[in-house]
N, C-alpha and C positions, 0 to 999 in steps of 0.2 A: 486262383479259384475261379471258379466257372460263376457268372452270374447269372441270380433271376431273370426272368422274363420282365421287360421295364414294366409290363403294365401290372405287375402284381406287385411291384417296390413297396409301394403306398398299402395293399393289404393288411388286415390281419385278421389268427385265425377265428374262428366260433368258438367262446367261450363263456362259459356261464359259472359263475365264482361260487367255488368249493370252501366249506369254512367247515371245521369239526365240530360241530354242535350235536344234539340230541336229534331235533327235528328238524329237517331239511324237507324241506316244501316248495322247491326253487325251480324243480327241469320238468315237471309233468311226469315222471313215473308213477306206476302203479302201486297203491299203499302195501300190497300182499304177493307174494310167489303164488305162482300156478298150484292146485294141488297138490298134494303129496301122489297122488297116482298115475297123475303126468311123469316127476321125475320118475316112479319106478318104470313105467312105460318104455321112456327114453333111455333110461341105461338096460334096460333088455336088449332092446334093440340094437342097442350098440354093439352089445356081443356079437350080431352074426353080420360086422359089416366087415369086409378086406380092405381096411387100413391103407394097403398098400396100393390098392386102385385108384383113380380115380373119379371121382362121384357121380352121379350121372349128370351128364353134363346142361340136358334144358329140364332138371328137377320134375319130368314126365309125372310123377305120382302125386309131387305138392300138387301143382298145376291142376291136375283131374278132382283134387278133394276141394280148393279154391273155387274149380270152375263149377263143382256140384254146387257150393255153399251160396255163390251168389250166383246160378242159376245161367251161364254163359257158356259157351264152349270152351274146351281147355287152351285155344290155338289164343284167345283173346286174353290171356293170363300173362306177364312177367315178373319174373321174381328175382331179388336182387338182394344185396347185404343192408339193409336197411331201408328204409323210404327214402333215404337222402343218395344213398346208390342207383336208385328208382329214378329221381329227379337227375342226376349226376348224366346216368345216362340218355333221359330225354333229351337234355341241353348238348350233349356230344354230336345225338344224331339231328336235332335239327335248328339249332342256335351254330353258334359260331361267328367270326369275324364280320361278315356280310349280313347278319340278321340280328335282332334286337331282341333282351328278356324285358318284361314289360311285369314288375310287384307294382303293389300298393301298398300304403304304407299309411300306416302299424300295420306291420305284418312279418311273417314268418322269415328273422333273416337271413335264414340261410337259401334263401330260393335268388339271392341279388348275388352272396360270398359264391357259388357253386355256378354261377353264370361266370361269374367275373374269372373263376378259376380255367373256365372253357374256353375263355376270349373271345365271351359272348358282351357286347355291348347291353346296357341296363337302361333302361325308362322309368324312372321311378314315377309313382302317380298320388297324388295324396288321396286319402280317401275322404268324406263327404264328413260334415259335420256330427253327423251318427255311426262315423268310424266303420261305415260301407262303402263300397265301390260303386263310385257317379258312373252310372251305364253312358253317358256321352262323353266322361271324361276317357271313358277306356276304351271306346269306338275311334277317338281322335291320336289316343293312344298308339294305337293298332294301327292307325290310318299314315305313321311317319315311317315305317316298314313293310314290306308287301311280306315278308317273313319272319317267323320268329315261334318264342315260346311267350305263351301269357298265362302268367299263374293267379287263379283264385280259390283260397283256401277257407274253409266252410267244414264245421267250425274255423274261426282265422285264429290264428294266435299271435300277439297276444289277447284278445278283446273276447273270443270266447263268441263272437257271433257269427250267426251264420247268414249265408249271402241269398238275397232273394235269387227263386229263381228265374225269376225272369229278367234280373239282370244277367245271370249268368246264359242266359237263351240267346240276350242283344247280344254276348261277346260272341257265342258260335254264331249266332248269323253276318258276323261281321268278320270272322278268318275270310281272308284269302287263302296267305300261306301259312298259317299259322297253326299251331296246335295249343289246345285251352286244353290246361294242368289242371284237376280240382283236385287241390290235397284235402282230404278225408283220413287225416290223421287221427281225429278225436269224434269221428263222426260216429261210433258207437253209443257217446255220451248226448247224441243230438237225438232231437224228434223228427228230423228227416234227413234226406239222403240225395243224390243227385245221379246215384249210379245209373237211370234211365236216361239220361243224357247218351249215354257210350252207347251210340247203334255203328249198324254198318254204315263204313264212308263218311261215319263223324271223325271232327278233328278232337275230340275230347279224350282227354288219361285221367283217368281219376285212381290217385294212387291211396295205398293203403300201409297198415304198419302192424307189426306184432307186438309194438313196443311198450302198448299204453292198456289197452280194456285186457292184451292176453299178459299183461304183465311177464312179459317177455325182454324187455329193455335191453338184457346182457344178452341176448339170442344175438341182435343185429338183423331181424330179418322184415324185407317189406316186398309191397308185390304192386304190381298198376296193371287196372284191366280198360281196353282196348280195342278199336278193330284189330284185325290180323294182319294187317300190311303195316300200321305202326308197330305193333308187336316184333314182328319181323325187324324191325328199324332198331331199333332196342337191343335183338340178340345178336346184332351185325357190331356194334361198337361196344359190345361187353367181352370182359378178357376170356377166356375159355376156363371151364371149370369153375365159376367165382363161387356157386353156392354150395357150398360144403357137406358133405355127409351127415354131418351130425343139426347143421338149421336144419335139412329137407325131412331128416327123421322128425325132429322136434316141431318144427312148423305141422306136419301130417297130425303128430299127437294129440297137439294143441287143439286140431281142429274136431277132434275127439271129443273135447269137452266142454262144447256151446254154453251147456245149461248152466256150467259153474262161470261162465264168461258174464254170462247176461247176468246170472245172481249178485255179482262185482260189480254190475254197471247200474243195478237199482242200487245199491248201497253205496256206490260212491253219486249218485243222483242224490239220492236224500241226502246223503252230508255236504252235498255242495249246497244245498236249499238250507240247511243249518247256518253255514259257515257264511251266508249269504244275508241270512235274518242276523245275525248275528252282527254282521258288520253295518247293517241297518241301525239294528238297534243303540251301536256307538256312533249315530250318526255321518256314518260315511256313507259316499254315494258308490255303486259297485255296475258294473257294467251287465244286463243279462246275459250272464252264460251257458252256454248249450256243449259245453267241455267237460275238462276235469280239473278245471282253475277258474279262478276269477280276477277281473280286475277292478281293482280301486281305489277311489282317490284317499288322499290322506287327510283335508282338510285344512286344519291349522297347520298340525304341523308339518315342516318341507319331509318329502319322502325320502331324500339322502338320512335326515335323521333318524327316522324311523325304522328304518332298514337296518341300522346301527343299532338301536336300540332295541332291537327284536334281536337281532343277532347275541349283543350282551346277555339276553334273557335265554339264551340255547334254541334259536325258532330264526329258521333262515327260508326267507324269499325273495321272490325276484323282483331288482329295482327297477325299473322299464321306464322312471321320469327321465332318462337323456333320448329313448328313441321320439322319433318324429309326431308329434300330437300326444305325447304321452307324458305330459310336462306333469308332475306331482300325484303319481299313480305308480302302484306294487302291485304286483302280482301273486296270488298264495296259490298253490294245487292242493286239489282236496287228496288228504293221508287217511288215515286211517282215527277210527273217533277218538282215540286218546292224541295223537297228534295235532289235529282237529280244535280238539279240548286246549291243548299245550298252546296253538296260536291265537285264540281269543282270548285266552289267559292273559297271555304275556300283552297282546293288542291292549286290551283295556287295561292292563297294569298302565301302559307308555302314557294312554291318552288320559286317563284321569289320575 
């Protein structure tokens, strides 16, 4: 048999544990499907595609409804099977063996597994006692590489906060050779944005997802906008053909229908400010989040047990006390209010 690559022996993959309960509150998806007049949309359309072709190969018509919506040229647009296809191929075209990814940590991780899978050397950096990014610690960071990728994500996951920007200002005035990732995965859920960061001749991507506000998760589809010379960079170490007929219909759809997007995004705002007073009021401490999860501590009891005992109760979240500063802390995503309902339930059943 043919062996792995040595430096991935040690790996393993991204997994976040499945258990068949009622309420599952664990990965950040969207508590509701798109409308019902998205799906009829998308299977019209379907009809008049030739199957047998092709798709178009750089997604020409997503791109131009993208580059309306957030106000950019279409050439500044890539689109990709997911946000993490998005990242996958950042690190292809400009990480690698000779240059460095540089997280922080608690933070999103798959931005360290998808470096390491590129045979991109990692920097890990902790983050500051307010579980932000020290702007001298990520200067010094940057400063052990003259290349690389540095990702700051805003809202971050898991903590849910988002990153001043003026620290993220110190890190672009501080590339060299570097290009600064801001994943804006959840940034819908946020009260600001960093998209004006990406001008011409900046090294910034700030990528995006359809997986979370369009309640799109099973689509797989995500996009990062860009100058046009990294764009360019992107479409050079992507397989040909990757975005398929049926995401570039469906993503176009989607974009159809803003108003029912943003309506999701007040209503899952207000039940995260529930689920928030809520976990106040059983006296846990909860981190301010600008997502569509929260984190928080457990208290007395150790967070392995509780996770346990929420699970017993049919109410599954994520246990985050083994990653880095996140010692006795879960994570819940806001569901929908009977969900919602189900895990304060069960919550206060454990603790009193």
């Amino acid at each position: 048999m043919a062996r792995i690559r040595d430096d991935l022996q040690a790996l393993s993959g991204y997994h976040s544990p499945q258990v068949d309960v009622p309420v599952r509150l664990n990965t950040n998806e969207a508590p509701f499907a798109p409308p019902e007049s998205f799906a009829q949309e998308v299977s019209r359309r379907l009809g008049a595609v030739d199957w047998n072709r092709y798709p178009d190969r750089r997604a020409e018509s997503l791109r131009r409804r993208l580059a309306e919506i957030h106000e950019v040229p279409p050439e500044w647009i890539a689109v990709a099977n997911g946000s993490n296809e998005v990242l996958q191929n950042i690190l292809l075209a400009f990480g690698g063996p000779n240059r460095e990814a540089v997280v922080f940590e608690p933070g999103y991780q798959m931005h360290a597994q998808i470096a390491r899978n590129t045979g991109t050397p990692v920097h890990t950096v902790a983050r500051d006692s307010g579980l932000l990014i020290d702007p001298q610690s990520a200067r010094e960071a940057m400063g052990r590489a003259p290349a690389g990728v540095v990702f700051a994500t805003s809202p971050n996951n898991p903590t849910g906060l988002c990153e001043p920007r003026t620290t993220v200002e110190t890190m672009v005035e501080a590339a060299v050779d570097h290009v600064i990732v801001i994943d804006e995965a959840y940034v819908q859920f946020a009260s600001t944005d960093l998209l004006d960061l990406v001008r011409p001749g900046s090294p910034v991507i700030v990528t995006r997802t359809f997986s979370k506000t369009w309640g799109l998760a099973g689509l797989r589809l995500g996009y990062a906008i860009a100058d046009p010379e990294i764009v360019e960079a992107l479409e050079l170490v992507c397989l040909p053909y990757h975005v398929d007929s049926l995401k570039q219909i469906a993503g176009e759809v989607a974009l159809g229908h803003v108003a029912a997007m943003d309506a999701r995004v007040k209503e899952t705002v207000a039940e995260r400010e529930r689920i928030r007073a809520g976990l106040v009021s059983l006296g846990l401490a909860v981190v301010p989040s600008e997502a569509n999860f929260l984190l928080f501590e457990t208290g007395e009891c150790p967070a392995g047990e509780l996770w346990s005992a929420l699970v017993d109760r049919g109410v599954l979240v994520r246990d985050c006390s083994g990653w880095p500063g996140l010692a006795g802390r879960l994570r819940v995503t806001v569901g929908s209010p009977v969900e919602n309902d189900a895990f304060l339930s069960a919550l206060e059943e454990v603790l009193t």
